[in-house]
C-alpha positions as a Markdown table, in Angstrom:
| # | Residue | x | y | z |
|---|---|---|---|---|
| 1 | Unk | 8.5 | -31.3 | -6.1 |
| 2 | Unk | 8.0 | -28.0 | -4.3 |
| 3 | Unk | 5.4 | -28.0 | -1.3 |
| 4 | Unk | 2.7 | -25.5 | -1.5 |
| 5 | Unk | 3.2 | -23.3 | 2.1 |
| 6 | Unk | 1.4 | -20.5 | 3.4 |
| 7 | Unk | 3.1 | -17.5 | 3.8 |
| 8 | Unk | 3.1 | -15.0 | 7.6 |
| 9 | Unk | 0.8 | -12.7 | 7.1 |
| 10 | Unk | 1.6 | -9.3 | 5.5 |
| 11 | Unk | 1.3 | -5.7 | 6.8 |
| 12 | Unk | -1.2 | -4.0 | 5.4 |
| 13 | Unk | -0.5 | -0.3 | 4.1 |
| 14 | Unk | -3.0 | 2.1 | 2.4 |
| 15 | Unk | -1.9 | 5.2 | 0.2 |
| 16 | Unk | -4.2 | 8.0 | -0.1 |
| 17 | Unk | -3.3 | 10.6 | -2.9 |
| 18 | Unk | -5.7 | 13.9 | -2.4 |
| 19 | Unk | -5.7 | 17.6 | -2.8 |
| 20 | Unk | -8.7 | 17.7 | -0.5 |
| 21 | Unk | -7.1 | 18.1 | 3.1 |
| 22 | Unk | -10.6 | 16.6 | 4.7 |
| 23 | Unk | -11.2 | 13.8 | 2.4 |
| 24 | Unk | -8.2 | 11.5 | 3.8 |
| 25 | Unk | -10.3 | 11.5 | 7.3 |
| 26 | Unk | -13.8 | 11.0 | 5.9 |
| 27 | Unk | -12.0 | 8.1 | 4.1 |
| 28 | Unk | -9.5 | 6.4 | 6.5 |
| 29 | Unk | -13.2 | 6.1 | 8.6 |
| 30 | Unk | -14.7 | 4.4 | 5.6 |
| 31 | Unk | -11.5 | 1.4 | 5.7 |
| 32 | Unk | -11.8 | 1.4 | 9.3 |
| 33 | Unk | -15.1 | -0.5 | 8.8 |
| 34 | Unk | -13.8 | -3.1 | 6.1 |
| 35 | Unk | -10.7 | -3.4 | 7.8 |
| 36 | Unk | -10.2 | -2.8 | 11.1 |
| 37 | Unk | -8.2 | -0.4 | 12.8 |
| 38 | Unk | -5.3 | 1.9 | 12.0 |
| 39 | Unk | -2.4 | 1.1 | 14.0 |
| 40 | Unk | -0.5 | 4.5 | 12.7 |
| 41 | Unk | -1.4 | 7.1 | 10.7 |
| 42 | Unk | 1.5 | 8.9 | 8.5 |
| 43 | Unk | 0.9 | 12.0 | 6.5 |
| 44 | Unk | 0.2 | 14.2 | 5.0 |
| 45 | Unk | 3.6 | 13.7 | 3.1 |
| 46 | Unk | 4.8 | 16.1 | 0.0 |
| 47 | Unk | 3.9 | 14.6 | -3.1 |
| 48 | Unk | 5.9 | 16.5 | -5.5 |
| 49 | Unk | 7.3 | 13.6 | -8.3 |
| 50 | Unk | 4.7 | 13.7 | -10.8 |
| 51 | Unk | 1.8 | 16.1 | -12.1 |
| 52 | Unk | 0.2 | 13.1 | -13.5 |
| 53 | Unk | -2.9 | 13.4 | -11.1 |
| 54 | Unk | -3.1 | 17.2 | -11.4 |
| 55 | Unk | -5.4 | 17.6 | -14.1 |
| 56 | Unk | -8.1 | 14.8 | -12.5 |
| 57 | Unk | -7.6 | 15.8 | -8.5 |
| 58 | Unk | -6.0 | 19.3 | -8.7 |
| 59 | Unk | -2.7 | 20.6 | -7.6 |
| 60 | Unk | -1.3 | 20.6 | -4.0 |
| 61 | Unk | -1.5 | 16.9 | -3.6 |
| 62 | Unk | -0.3 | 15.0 | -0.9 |
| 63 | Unk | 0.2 | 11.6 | 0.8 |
| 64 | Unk | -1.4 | 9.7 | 3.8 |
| 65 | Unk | -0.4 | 6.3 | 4.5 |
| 66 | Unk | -2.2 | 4.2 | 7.0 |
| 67 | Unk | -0.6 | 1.0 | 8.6 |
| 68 | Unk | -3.6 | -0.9 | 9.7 |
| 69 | Unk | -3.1 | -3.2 | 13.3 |
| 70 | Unk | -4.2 | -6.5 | 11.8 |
| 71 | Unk | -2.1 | -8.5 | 9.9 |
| 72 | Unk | -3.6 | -9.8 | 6.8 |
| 73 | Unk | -3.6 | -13.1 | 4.5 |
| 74 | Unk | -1.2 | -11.9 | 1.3 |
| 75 | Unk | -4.4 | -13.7 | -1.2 |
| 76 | Unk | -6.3 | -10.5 | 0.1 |
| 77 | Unk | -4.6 | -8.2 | -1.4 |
| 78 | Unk | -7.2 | -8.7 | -4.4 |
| 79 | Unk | -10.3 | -7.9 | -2.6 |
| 80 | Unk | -8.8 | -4.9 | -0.8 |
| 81 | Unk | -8.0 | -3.0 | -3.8 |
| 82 | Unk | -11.3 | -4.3 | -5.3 |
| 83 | Unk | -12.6 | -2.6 | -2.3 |
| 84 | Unk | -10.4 | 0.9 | -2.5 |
| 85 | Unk | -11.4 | 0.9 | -6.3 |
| 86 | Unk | -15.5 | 1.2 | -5.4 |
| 87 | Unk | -14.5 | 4.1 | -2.5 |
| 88 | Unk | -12.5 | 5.7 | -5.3 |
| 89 | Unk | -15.3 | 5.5 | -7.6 |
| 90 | Unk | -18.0 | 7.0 | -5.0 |
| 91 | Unk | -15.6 | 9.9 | -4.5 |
| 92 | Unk | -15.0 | 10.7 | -8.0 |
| 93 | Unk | -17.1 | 13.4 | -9.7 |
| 94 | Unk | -17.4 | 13.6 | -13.5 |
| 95 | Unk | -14.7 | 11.5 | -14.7 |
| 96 | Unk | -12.2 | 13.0 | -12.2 |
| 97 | Unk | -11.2 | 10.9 | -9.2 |
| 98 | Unk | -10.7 | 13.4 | -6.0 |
| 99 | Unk | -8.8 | 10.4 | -3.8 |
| 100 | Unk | -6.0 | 7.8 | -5.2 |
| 101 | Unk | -6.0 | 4.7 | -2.9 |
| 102 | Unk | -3.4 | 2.2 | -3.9 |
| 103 | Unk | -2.7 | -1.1 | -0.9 |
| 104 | Unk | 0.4 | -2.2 | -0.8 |
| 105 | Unk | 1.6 | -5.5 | 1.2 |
| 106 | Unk | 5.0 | -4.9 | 3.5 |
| 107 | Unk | 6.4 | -8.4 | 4.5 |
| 108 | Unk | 10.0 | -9.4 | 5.7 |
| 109 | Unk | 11.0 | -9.5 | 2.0 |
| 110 | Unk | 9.1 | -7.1 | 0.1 |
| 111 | Unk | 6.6 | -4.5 | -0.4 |
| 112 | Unk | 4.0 | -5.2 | -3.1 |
| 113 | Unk | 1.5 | -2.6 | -4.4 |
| 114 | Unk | -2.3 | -3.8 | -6.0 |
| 115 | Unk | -3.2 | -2.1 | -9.5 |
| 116 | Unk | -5.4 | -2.6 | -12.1 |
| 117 | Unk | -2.5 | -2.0 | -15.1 |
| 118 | Unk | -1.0 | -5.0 | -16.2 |
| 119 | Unk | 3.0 | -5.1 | -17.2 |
| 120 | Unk | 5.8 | -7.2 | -17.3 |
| 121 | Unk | 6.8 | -7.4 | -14.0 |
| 122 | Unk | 3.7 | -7.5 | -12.9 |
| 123 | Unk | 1.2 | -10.6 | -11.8 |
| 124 | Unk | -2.1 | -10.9 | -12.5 |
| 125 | Unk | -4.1 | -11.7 | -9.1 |
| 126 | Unk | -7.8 | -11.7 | -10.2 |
| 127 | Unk | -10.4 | -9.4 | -11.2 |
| 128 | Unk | -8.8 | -7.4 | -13.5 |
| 129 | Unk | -5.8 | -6.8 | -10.1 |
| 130 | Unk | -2.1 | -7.3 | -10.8 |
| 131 | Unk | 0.4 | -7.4 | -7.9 |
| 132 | Unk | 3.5 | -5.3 | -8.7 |
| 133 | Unk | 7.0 | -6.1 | -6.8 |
| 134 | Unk | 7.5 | -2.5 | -5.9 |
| 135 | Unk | 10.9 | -2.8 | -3.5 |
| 136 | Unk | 12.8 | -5.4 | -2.4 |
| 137 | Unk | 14.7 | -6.0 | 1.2 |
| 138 | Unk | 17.9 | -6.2 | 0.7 |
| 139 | Unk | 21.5 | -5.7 | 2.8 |
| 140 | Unk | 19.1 | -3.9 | 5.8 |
| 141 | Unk | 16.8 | -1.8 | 3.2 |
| 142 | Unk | 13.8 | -1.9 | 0.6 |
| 143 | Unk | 15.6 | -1.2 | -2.6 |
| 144 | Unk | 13.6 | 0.0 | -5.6 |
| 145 | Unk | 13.7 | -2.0 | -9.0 |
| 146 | Unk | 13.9 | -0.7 | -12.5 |
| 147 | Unk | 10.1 | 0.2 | -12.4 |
| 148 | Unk | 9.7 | 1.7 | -9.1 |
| 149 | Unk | 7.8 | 4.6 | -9.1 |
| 150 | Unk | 10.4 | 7.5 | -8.4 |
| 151 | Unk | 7.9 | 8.3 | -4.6 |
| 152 | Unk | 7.8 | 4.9 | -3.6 |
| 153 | Unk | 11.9 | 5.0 | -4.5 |
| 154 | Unk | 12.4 | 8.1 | -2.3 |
| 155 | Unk | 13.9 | 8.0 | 0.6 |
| 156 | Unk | 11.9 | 9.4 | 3.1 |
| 157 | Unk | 8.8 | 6.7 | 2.3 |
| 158 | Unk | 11.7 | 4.1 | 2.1 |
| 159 | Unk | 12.6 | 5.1 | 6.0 |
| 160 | Unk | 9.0 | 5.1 | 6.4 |
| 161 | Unk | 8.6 | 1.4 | 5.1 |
| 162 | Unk | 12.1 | 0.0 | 7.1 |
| 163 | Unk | 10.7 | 1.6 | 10.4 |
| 164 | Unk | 7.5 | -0.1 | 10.1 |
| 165 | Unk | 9.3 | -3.0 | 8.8 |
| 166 | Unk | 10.5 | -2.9 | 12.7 |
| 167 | Unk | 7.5 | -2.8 | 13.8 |
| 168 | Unk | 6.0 | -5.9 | 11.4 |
| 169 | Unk | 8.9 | -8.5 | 12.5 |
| 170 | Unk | 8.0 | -7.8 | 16.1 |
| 171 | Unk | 4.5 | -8.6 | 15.8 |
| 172 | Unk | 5.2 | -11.2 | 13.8 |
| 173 | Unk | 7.6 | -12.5 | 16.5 |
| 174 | Unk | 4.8 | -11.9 | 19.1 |
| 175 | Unk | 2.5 | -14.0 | 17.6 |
| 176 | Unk | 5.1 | -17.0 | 17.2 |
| 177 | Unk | 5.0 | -16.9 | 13.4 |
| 178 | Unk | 8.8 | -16.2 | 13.2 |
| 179 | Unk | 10.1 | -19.4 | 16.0 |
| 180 | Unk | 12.5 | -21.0 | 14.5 |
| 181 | Unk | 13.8 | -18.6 | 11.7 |
């Protein structure tokens, strides 16, 4: 018989999508409140592997990413992106979204993005939220799987991820979680 054990807290990463060089700001101030504070800021990156967003936020889109200071229970993941959908919602106009916010989970094994589309590979987590496995550590590096979106597959947001990666296991080591591993 397995014994249920709590995982180390997870890293907490937020993507922000937008064509709208201001809104990113106006909405990293917004998370602030819910979640605390941003330990790094990252962006804006190119974000030139889909037009899929185009026609709902316009062209020229780019990426943020914000890595916030406090470590975070991995059962929250839920509740965050239940939380990004209703600042999404309060920034669309029409039916057209103007931000994208998708939280994603970095931990010494993998990095885990919330969604609200079910798949295979995916695991449902509550309120309509699924968790998907996006990339995998593996031999010194997240690796993409078969369903990795090709930007989180990239390798510049891959360097991103293993840098901060760095920076996770240290402050997981600070705080003791890791004696003994």
């Amino acid at each position: 018989m397995s014994k249920p054990q709590i995982p180390e807290p997870a890293r907490l990463l937020i993507s922000c999508l937008a064509s709208e060089a201001e809104l990113p700001g106006t909405v990293s101030q917004i998370l602030v409140k819910d979640l605390g504070s941003i330990e790094e800021a990252i962006g804006p990156l190119a974000f030139n592997f889909t037009s899929y967003y185009d026609a709902e936020m316009g062209r020229g889109i780019r990426r943020w990413l914000w890595v916030f200071s406090k470590l975070v229970d991995r059962a929250d993941l839920m509740r965050i992106k239940c939380l990004t959908n209703q600042i999404e919602q309060s920034y669309t106009v029409g039916a057209k979204r103007r931000i994208n916010l998708d939280p994603g989970l970095l931990t010494l094994g993998s990095f885990v993005l919330a969604t609200g589309k079910n798949n295979a590979h995916r695991i449902y987590l509550g309120e309509g939220i699924f968790g998907d496995l996006t990339l995998i550590f593996r031999n010194g590096t997240y690796r993409p799987l078969e369903w990795t979106y090709p930007d989180y597959a990239d390798a510049e947001l891959v360097g991103i991820l293993n840098r901060l990666r760095k920076s996770y296991k240290w402050a997981l080591e600070f705080q003791g979680v890791l004696q003994g591993r």
